[in-house]
C-alpha positions in Angstrom: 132.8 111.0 166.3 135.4 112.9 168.1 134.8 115.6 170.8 136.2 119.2 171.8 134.7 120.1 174.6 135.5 123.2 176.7 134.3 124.9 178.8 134.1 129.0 179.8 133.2 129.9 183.5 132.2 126.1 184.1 134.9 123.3 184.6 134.0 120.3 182.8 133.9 117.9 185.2 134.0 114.4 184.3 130.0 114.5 185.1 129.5 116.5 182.3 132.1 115.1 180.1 130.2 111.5 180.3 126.6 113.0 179.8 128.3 114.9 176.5 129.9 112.3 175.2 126.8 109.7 176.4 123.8 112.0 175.0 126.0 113.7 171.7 127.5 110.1 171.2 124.0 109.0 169.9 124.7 111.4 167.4 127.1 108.7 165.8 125.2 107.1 163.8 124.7 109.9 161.4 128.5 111.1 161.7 131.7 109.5 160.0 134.5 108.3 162.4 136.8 111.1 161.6 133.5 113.8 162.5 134.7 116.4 165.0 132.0 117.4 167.7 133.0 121.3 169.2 131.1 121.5 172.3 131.1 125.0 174.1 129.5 125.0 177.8 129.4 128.7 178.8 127.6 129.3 182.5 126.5 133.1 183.1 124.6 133.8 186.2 121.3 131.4 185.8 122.1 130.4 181.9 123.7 127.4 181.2 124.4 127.5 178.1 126.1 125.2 175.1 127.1 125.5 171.9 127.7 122.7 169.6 129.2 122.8 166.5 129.9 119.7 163.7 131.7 121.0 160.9 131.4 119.0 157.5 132.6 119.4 153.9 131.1 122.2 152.4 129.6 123.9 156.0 128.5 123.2 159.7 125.7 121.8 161.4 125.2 123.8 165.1 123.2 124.6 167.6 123.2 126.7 170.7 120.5 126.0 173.9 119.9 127.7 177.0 118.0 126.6 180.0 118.8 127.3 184.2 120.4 123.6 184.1 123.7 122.5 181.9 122.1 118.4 181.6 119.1 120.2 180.4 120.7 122.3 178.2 122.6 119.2 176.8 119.3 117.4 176.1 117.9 120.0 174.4 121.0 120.7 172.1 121.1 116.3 171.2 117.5 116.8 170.1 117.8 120.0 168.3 121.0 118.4 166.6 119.3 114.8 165.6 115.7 116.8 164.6 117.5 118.8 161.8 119.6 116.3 160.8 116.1 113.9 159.8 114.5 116.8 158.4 117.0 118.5 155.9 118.7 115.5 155.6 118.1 115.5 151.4 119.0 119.1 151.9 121.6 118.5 153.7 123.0 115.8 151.2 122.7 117.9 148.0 124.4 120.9 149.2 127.7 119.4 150.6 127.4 117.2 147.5 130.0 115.0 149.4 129.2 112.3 151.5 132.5 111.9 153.0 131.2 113.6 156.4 128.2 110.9 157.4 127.5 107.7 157.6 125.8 105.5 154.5 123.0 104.4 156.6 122.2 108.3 157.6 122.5 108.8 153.9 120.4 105.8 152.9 117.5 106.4 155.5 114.6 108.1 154.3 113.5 110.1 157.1 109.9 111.3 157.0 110.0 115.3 156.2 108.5 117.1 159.4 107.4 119.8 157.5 108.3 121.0 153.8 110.2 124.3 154.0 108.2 126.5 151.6 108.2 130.3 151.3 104.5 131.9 151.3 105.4 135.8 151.3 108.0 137.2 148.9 109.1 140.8 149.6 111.1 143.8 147.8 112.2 147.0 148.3 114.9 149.2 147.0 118.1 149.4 147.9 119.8 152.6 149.2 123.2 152.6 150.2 123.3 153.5 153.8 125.4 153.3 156.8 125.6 149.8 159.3 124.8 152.3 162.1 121.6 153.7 159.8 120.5 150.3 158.7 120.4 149.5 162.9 118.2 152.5 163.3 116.1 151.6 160.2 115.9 147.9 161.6 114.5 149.7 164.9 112.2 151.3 163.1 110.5 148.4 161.5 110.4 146.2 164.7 112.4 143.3 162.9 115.6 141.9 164.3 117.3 142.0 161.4 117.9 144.0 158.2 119.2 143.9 154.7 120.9 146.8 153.1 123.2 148.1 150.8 126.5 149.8 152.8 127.6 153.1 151.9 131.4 152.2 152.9 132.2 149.8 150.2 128.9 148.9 148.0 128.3 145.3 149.7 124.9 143.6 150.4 125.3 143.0 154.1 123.0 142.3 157.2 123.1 143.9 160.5 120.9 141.9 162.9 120.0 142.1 166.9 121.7 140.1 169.1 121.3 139.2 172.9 121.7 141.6 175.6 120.5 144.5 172.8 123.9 144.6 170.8 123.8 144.2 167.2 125.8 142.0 164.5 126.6 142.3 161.4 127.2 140.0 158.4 129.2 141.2 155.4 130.7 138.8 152.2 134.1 138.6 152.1 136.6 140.1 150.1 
């Protein structure tokens, strides 16, 4: 695996560079050679946090942790990381239908499933198109952090969802 780290208030010194590449490097043995590795270390007042990102065919495996200590936070990231790779690994297979991102053992290995991912509630409401801004406000409303609406603008199924620090997102399909 191949890594691109950098690093945003924080220089990466050669410290960090070694307990990346040392504690993400484990994550080898489910990756192909060619396997890129985006690492993001972003330090704001007491958060040290990174962001790791693997993209494969067909979409990305990532994860983002937070704690008051950057080693920590790179612990916690490697075991986040290896966790959902063993437990959507069939998943994981099936919907990038090409192997050509991991390794034949990782492919081979039947890991034991953690937990089975099974939906227990179903829920549905009508659609009105609204406004991102009213969809916010309606998302307030309902004490959720995120919401599913129809926009007014241009007649798309989008998502507007809180983020941190009290901003909100929003997730549209593309054109």
């Amino acid at each position: 695996m191949k890594f691109v780290i950098v690093g945003k208030n924080i220089e990466v010194t050669k410290g960090l560079d070694e307990a990346i590449r040392d504690k993400l490097g484990k994550l080898d043995r489910y990756f192909a050679e060619e396997t890129v590795c985006n690492v993001t270390l972003n330090v704001d007042k007491d958060r040290h946090k990174i962001e790791v990102t693997i993209p494969v065919k067909g979409g990305i495996i990532r994860s983002e942790q937070v704690s008051s200590d950057m080693y920590v936070s790179i612990d916690l990231v490697e075991e986040i990381i290896e966790r959902q790779l063993k437990k959507y690994k069939n998943k994981i297979i099936e919907k990038h239908q090409t192997q050509g991102s991991f390794r034949k053992e990782y492919i081979d290995n039947d890991y034991m499933d953690d937990e089975d991912i099974k939906i227990i509630r179903r829920k549905s409401f009508e659609m009105k198109p609204m406004f991102p801004e009213d969809a916010c406000v309606q998302m307030e409303l309902l004490g959720h952090n995120f919401f599913v609406f129809r926009n007014a603008e241009n007649d798309a199924i989008c998502v507007v969802y809180k983020r941190k620090g009290n901003t909100y997102g929003m997730i549209e399909p593309e054109d």
